[in-house]
N, C-alpha and C positions, 0 to 999 in steps of 0.2 A: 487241628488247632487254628489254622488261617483262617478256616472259615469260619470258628465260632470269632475270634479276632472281629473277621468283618462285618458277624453281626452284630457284634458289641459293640464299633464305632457310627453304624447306620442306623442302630438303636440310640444310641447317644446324639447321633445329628438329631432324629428325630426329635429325642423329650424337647435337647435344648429349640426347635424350632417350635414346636408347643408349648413352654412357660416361657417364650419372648415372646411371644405372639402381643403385639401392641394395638390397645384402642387408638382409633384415630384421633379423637379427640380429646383423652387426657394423655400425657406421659410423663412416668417417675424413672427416680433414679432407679430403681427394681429395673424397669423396663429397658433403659437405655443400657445398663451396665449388672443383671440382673446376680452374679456372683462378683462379691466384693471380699471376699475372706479366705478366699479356697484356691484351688487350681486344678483340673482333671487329675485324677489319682494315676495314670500311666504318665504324667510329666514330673512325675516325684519320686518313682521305684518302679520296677518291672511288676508284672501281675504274678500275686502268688501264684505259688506251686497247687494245682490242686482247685483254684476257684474256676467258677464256669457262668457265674452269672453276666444277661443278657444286657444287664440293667447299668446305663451310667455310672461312676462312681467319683466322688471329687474330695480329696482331700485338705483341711483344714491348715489355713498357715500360723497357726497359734499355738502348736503343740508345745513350745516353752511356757505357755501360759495355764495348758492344763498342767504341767507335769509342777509348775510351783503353787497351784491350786493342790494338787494333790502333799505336796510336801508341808504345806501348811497343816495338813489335814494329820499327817505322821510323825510332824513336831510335835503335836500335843502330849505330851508324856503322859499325863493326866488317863488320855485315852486309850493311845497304844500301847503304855505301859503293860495297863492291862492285858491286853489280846496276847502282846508279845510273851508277853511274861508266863502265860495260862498254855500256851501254843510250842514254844520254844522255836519258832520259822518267822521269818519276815513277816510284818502286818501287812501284807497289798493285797488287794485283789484280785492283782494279774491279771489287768483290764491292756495294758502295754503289748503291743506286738512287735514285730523287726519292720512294720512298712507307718505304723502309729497306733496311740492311744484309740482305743471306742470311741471316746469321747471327739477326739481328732475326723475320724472314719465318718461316724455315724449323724455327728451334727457340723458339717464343716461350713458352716454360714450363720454358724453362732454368732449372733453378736457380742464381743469382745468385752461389755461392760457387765454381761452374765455368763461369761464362761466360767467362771470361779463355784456359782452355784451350782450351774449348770454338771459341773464336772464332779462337785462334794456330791450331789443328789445321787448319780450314778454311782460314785465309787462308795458312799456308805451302804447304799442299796444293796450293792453288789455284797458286801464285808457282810452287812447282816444275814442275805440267804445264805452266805458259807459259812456264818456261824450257827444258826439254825439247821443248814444240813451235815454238817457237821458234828451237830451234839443229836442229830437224831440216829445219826450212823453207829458213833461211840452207843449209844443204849441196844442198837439193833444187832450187835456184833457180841461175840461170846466169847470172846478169847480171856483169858484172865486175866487179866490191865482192869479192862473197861468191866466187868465182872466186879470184880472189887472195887471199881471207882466209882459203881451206881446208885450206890448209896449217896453219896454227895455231890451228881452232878448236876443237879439243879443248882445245888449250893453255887459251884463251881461257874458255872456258863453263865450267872444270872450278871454278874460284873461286864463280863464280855456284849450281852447285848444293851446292857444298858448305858454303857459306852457309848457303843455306834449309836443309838435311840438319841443318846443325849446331841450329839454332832447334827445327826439328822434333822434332829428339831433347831437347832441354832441355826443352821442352813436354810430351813422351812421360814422362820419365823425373818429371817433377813430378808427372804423373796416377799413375806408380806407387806415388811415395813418399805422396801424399796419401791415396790412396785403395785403396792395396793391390790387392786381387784386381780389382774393377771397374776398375783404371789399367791391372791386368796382362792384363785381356780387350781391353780397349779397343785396349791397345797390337797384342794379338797378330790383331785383325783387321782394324786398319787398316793393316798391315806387307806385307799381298800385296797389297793396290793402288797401292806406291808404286813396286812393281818397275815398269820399264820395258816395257810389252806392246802389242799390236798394239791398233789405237782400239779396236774392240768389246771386246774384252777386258776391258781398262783401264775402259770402261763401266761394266761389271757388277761388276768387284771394285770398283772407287770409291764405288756406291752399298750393298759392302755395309760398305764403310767408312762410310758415310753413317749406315747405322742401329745400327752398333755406338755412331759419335757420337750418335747420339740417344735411345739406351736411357743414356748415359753422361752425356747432360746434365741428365736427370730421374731420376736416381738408380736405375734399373732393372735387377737382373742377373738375367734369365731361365736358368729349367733348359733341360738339351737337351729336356723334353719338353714347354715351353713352348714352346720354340722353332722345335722342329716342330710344332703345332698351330698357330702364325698363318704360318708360313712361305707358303702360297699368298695371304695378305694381304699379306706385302711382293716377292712377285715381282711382283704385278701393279701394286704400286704401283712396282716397278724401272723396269717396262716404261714406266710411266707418263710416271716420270721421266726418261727416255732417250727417249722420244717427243714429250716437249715441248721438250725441250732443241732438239731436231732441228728444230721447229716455228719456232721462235722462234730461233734460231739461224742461220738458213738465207741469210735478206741476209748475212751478213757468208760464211760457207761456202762459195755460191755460186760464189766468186770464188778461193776457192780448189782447187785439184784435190785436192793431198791430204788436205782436209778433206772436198770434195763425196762422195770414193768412197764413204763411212760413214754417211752421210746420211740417212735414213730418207725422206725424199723426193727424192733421186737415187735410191735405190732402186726407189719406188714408179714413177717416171719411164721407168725403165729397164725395169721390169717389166711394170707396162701397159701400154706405150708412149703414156700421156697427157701434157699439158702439165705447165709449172710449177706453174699453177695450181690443176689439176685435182688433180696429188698434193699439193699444200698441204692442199686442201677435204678429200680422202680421208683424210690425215693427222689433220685438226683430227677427223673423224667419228671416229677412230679413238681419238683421246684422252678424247673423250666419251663412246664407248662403254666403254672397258674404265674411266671415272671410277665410270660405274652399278652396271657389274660390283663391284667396290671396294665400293660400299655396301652390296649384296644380299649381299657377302658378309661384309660386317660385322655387318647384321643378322642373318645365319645363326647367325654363330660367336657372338652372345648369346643366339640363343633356342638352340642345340643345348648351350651349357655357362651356362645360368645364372648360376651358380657361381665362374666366373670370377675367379679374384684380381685384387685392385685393380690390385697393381701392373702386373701383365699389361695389365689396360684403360689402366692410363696409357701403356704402350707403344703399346697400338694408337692412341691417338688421337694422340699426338705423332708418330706414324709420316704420318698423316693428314696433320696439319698443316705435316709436311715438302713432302709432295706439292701440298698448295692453295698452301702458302708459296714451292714452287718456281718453279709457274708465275705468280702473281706477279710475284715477284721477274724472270724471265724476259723476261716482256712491256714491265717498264717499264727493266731493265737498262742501262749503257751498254757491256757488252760485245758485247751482240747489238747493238748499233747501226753499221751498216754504214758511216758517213762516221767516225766518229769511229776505228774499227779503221783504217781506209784510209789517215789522217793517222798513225796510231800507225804503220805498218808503215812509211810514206814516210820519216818520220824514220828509223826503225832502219835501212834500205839505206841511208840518204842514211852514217849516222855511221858502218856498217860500211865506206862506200867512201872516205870521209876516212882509218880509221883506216889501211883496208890502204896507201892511199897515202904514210901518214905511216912508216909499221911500218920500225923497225930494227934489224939484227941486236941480241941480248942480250949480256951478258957473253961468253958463249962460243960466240960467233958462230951462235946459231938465229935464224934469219931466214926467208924465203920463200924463198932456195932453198938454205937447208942441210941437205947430207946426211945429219947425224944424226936432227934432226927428221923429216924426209921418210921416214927410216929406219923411225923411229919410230912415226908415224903410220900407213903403209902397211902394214909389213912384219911380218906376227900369223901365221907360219906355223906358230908353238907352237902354235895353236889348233886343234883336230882338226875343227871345221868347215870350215874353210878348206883342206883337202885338195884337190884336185882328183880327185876320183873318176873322170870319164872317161879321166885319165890311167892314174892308180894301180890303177884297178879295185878299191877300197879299200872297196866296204862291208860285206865279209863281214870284213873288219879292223876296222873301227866301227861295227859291229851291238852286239857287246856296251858299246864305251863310250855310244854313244849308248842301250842302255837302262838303263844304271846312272844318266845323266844324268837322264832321266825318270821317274824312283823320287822322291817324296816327299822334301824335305830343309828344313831351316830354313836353311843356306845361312851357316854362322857365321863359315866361314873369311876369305868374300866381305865379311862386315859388319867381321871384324875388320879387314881391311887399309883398308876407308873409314874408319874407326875411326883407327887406324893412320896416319892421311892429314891430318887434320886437324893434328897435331903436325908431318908431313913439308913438307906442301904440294907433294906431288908433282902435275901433269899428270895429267890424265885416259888418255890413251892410255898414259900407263905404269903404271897402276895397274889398267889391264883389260890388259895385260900380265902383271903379276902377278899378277892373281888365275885367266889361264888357267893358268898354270905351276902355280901350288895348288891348283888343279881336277883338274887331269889329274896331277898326283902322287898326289893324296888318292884318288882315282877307280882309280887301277890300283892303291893300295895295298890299298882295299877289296875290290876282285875277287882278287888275291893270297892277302888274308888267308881270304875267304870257301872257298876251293880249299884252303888248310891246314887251317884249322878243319873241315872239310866240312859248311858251313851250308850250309841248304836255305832263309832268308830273309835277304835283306834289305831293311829300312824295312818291313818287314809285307809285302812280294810277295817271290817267288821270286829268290834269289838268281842271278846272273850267267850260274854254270857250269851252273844246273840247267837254263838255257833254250839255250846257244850250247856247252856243254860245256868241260871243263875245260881241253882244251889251246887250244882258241881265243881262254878268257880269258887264259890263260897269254899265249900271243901277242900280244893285242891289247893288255894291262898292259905288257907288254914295250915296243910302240913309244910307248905314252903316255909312258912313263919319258924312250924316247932324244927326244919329242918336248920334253920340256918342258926337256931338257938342251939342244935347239938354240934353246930360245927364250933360253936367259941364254946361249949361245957368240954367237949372233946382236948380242946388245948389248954384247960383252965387252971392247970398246974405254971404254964410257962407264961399266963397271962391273969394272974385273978382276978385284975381289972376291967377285963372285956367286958364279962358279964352283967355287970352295973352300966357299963357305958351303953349295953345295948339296950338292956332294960328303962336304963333313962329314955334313950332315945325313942321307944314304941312308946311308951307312956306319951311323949311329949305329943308325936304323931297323933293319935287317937284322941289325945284329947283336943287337938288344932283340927282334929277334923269330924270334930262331935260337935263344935262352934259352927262350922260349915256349913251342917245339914241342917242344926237348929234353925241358922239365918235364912234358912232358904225353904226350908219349913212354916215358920210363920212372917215369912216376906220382910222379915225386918232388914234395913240395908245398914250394917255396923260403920263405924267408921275409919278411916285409915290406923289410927293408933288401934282399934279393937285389931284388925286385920294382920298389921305387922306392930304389935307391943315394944315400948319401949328397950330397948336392950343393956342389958348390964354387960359389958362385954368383959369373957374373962381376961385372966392377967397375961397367959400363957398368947405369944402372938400367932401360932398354930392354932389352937382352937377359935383366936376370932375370925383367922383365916376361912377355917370352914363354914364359920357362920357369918361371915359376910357373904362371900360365895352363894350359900345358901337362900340368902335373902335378893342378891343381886338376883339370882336364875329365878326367883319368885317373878320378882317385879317385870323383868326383861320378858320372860313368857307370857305373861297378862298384854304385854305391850303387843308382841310378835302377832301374836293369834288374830290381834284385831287391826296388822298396821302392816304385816311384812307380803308381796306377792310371794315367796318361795315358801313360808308358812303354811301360808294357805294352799299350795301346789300339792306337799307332801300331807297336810291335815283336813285341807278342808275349810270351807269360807266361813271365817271366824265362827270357828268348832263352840268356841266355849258359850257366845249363846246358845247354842242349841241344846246345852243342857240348864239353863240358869244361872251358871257362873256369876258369882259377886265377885269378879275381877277388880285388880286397884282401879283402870279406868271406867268404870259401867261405877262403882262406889263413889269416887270423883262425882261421876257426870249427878248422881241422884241426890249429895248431897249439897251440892253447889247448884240446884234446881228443882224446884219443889213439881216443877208441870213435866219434867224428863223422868223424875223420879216414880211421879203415880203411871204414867205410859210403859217406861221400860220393869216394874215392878208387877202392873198389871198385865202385863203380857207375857211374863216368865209363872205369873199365877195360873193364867187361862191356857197356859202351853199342854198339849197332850201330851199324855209320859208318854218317852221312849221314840218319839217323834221329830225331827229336825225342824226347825223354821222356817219358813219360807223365803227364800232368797229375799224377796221386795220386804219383808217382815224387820229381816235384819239388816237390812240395809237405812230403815228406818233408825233405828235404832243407833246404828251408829253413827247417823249425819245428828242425831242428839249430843252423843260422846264427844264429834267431831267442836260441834255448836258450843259446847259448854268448856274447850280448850282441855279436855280430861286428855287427850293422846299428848298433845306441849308436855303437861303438867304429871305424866308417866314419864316419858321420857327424858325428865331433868332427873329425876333419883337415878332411873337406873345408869346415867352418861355419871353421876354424883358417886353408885355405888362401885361401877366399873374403876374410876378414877382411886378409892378408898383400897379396893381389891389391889390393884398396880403395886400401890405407895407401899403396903403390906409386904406386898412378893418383894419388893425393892429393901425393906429393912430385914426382910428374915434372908435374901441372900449378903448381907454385909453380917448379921450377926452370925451364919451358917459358916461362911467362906465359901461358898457356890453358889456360883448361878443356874440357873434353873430355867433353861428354854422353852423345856415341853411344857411347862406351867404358865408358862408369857405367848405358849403359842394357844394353848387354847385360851386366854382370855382375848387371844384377839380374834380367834373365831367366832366367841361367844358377843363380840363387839360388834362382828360384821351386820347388822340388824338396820334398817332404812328409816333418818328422822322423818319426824309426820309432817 
C-alpha cells in the first residue's frame, strides 16, 4: 500500500508539473494558478477502501451547488411524481458517494456558472439509462409480476421516460441559449448516446458524451484539428473508463445475466477460461497498465508540441481528472454496492406484482387482456423489420430499404413526434407505431425522389438506385408505401381518421412532385407563389404547426445546400445542382435575371443524366445566385418562418399548459444554419 501511495504522489507531482508547464512569453491565470475550484482529493477524505489508481485525483469545492442542482431537478413533481409514483423507491440516481457527488469527483474545475447543467445533464442521463435498463429487465424476467405486467408496460414506462426526456431537453435547450455555439456542440454530441443501443455501444458513445461534458464545463471548444491531436489521449482514457466501471461494478453485475454478458471480466472469464478472481486480478493489471500508458502519453504530447494552447491543456488534464475522479467515485459508490442494488430491485418486483394484481381495465376497457392494447403492443407489421424473410423470401425486397436506413441521418422526423408527444401523451408503443409509418414513408419517398432526380448521392454515399438499381428501388419504395398503409388500416377501428389523413397526405405529395418533374422537364423556372402556393392555414393551431414547420424545413434546406460549410461536409458541394433543382434561390436568381436565367437553365438542359457538375461549373452558377442577392433574399423567409414557428410553439404552450422543450430545442437546432 506505501508504495502504490508513493506512486500516486510522484504520479501526481508529475501531471501537475506537465499542465503548469508555462510559455515564456504568454501567461494566464490557468497558468499561474491553474486549479481554482478544487483541492487534491486526499486533503478532503482518506482514499477509498478498494481504489488503486495511479492517476491524480482532485476534488471539487462546490458539492452544495450540485446537490441543490440536483434538488431542483426532484422538486419537480410534475417529473418525479412520475418515476416515484411508477417505482415506489426514491427518484436519484445514486450518483452520491461517502467522499462526493460524480459530478464533484469527475469534473472538479467546473466552472461554477455551469455546474447546474453541468450536473442535471449527468444526473438525468444517468435516470434515463436506469429507466431503460430497468424496463428491459422487467420484460426479460419471468416471474409472475412482470409476466402479467407485460401487457402494459410500454403503457406504463412511456411516462417515466418521457419525463426525464423532457428535463433533458430543458437542460439541453438552456446550454444552447446560454452559451450559443459551445451549448450547440455540447448538445450535438451528447444526442447519439441517448439513442437506445446495444451495452457496448451505448459504452462508448456515453463516454464520448462524457468528454463533450467536460470540455463544456471548463469552458473549452477545441478545433477539429485539436481534437484530432489528443484523440489517442481520450480513447485510452475510454477504455480506461469502461474498464473500471466493469472492475468495480461486477458484485452487483454478477448476478445479473443480461448485465454479466458485457462485462469485461465475464469476458476475460470466458476467454481464459480462469476464475472470478483470476480475471478480477487480470482486470485491475489491465487498468493500471493502460493508467501508465495515459501518462507516457501525456508527457509525449508536451514534449512533441510545446506550444500547446492553454486551453487545449485545460482539456487534457480535466479529461485526467475525469478518469482518477471516476474510479474513485466507483470504489466508494452506492450503486456498485451489491446488498443495497439487491433491496432496490426486491422492492421494484415486489411493487410491479401488487400493481399487476391490482391493474383495472381504463376508461375504454385496456386492461391485461384487451384486445386493442394487446393489438397494440404485439402487432408492428408496418415495420419492415419484422417481415418474415424465410417466408417472404424478402431480402432482395429490403436490401435497398435497409440501406437507405443505414446512411447517415439526424433522425428529425423521429424527435418531432417525441416532441409531438409531450403535448399528446400518447403510449409508447404507439408512438413507435408512428414513427415506423414516418420512416418507411420518408424512406421510399427518398429512393423515389432519388430515381426522378437521377442522383448519384445520398447523405454523402451512393444513392439507393446506384447500388440495387432503379427498378428494384422502384419496387421495394412501392411496398414500403402499401406497408405503412397496413400499419394505420391495422388500427383503423381506434383511429378512422388516420386513413384519409394519410391518403390526403400522398396525394398532396405526388402531385407537388409531378409539378417538379414537369418544370424541369421542359425547363420552365415557376415562380415562388407556383413553388410554395398560397396557404389557407387551418383553424386548428396544431396543424398550421406542422405546416409551418413543413414549409420552413422546405425553404431553410434550399438555402443550406447552397450556403452552409457543414452541409456541404455531410452532402456534398451544393448537391442540389447536380441534379437540376429549381430551388427557392436558383428560382430567385432566374426570375429577377433574364441573362442568369438563360445560363443556369441552359446548363441544367445540357447536364448529362446521372452525372455531377463540375466543381468550376457550379461554382459559376452560384456567384450568379450570389450576384442577383437570391441567398439575402432565401434567408429573410426562412429567419421570417423560423420566427412564425417560435410564436406558434409559444401560444399552444399557454393554451396547453406545458411547455415543450424538446420542441424549442429542435427549432434551435434547425436555426443553427450560417447567414449569407
Amino acid at each position: 500500500m506505501k508504495s502504490q501511495d508513493t506512486s500516486q504522489k510522484r504520479s501526481t507531482r508529475k501531471l501537475l508539473r506537465i499542465i503548469s508547464r508555462k510559455k515564456p512569453e504568454v501567461q494566464t491565470i490557468w497558468e499561474e494558478k491553474p486549479f481554482i475550484y478544487s483541492k487534491p482529493q486526499q486533503d478532503a477524505c482518506p482514499k477509498p477502501v478498494g481504489s488503486f489508481t495511479i492517476l491524480p485525483c482532485r476534488i471539487g469545492l462546490q458539492d452544495d451547488g450540485v446537490r441543490a442542482a440536483i434538488q431542483r431537478l426532484y422538486d419537480d413533481g410534475a417529473v418525479m411524481g412520475k418515476i416515484s409514483k411508477e417505482t415506489m423507491e426514491p427518484p436519484v440516481a445514486k450518483l452520491a458517494s461517502p467522499i462526493g457527488h460524480f459530478v464533484t469527483l469527475g469534473f472538479p474545475e467546473c466552472i461554477p456558472a455551469r455546474l447546474e447543467i453541468v450536473t442535471l445533464i449527468v444526473e438525468t442521463g444517468t435516470l434515463l439509462d436506469d429507466i431503460i435498463e430497468d424496463d428491459s429487465n422487467a420484460i426479460a424476467k419471468e416471474d409472475v409480476g412482470n409476466v402479467t405486467m407485460r401487457a402494459n408496460l410500454a403503457d406504463r414506462t412511456s411516462p417515466r421516460k418521457a419525463a426525464i426526456q423532457k428535463w433533458m431537453a430543458k437542460t439541453f435547450l438552456e446550454a444552447v441559449n446560454l452559451y450559443g455555439k459551445e451549448g450547440r456542440v455540447l448538445l450535438e454530441r451528447c444526442q447519439s448516446s441517448l439513442r437506445d443501443t446495444r451495452v457496448t455501444e451505448l459504452e462508448v458513445k456515453a463516454t464520448k458524451a462524457l468528454w463533450a461534458t467536460t470540455a463544456f464545463s471548463i469552458g473549452v471548444l477545441l478545433s477539429p484539428g485539436e481534437f484530432k491531436l489528443i484523440q489517442p489521449l481520450t480513447d485510452i482514457a475510454t477504455r480506461i473508463i469502461i474498464q473500471t466501471n466493469d472492475y468495480f461494478s461486477w458484485n452487483v453485475e454478477r448476478s445479473r445475466e443480461e448485465d454479466r454478458t458485457f462485462s469485461g471480466i465475464f469476458c476475460l472469464m470466458n476467454e481464459h477460461h480462469v476464475t472470478e478472481e483470476d480475471a478480477k486480478a487480470q482486470l485491475k493489471s489491465y487498468i493500471m497498465q493502460d493508467e501508465q500508458v495515459h501518462m507516457s502519453m501525456l508527457e509525449s504530447i508536451y514534449k512533441t508540441h510545446p506550444d500547446l494552447p492553454i486551453h487545449v491543456r485545460k482539456y487534457i488534464s480535466a479529461c485526467a481528472f475525469v478518469v482518477s475522479g471516476n474510479h474513485h467515485w466507483s470504489s466508494a459508490c452506492p450503486r456498485y454496492d451489491a446488498l443495497q442494488i439487491l433491496e432496490r430491485e426486491e422492492l421494484r418486483d415486489q411493487n410491479a406484482k401488487i400493481q399487476a394484481m391490482s391493474m383495472k381495465p381504463g376508461p375504454e376497457g385496456v386492461g391485461i387482456g384487451s384486445p386493442s392494447m394487446a393489438g397494440l403492443a404485439s402487432n408492428k407489421s408496418h415495420s419492415l423489420t419484422e417481415v418474415d424473410e424465410a417466408i417472404l423470401d424478402s431480402s432482395a425486397l429490403l436490401a435497398p430499404t435497409r440501406y437507405i436506413k443505414s446512411l447517415c441521418s439526424k433522425n428529425i422526423r423521429s424527435k418531432l413526434v417525441d416532441a409531438f408527444n409531450i403535448w399528446f401523451h400518447l403510449p409508447e408503443d404507439r408512438v413507435d407505431i408512428i414513427k415506423g409509418i414516418i420512416n418507411d414513408l420518408h424512406n421510399a419517398a427518398l429512393m423515389l425522389d432519388d430515381i426522378q432526380d437521377e442522383s448519384i448521392l445520398r447523405r454523402g454515399s451512393s444513392a439507393a438506385q446506384c447500388v440495387f438499381g432503379p427498378a428494384q428501388c422502384i419496387n421495394s419504395a412501392t411496398y414500403m408505401m402499401i406497408q405503412a398503409t397496413a400499419g394505420i388500416h391495422e388500427h383503423y377501428a381506434e383511429s378512422p381518421q388516420s386513413m384519409g389523413v394519410l391518403l390526403e397526405g400522398l396525394t398532396s405529395l405526388f402531385v407537388g412532385q409531378s409539378w417538379d418533374l414537369n418544370w424541369k422537364f421542359t425547363s420552365y423556372c415557376p415562380s415562388i407563389a407556383d413553388l410554395l402556393p398560397s396557404q389557407i392555414w387551418p383553424a386548428a393551431d396544431f396543424d398550421k404547426l406542422t405546416q409551418l414547420l413543413g414549409r420552413w424545413y422546405q425553404v431553410r434546406d434550399d438555402y443550406q445546400n447552397l450556403n452552409d460549410p457543414e452541409y456541404t461536409k455531410q452532402k456534398g458541394f451544393c448537391e442540389d445542382l447536380d441534379e437540376g433543382k429549381l430551388s427557392y434561390p436558383v428560382i430567385l436568381t432566374c426570375n429577377s435575371n433574364p441573362t442568369a436565367r438563360t445560363i443556369i437553365l441552359g446548363i441544367f438542359r445540357r447536364k448529362n443524366t446521372g452525372t455531377p457538375l463540375p466543381r468550376s461549373v457550379k461554382m459559376q452558377i452560384l456567384a450568379l445566385i450570389k450576384k442577383a442577392g437570391a441567398l439575402t433574399k432565401t434567408w429573410q423567409p426562412v429567419q421570417q418562418l423560423e420566427k412564425e414557428v417560435e410564436d406558434l410553439i409559444s401560444s399552444l404552450e399557454i393554451v396547453l399548459g406545458e411547455q415543450n422543450p424538446s420542441l424549442r430545442l429542435i427549432t434551435k437546432f434547425l436555426s443553427d444554419i450560417p447567414p449569407p
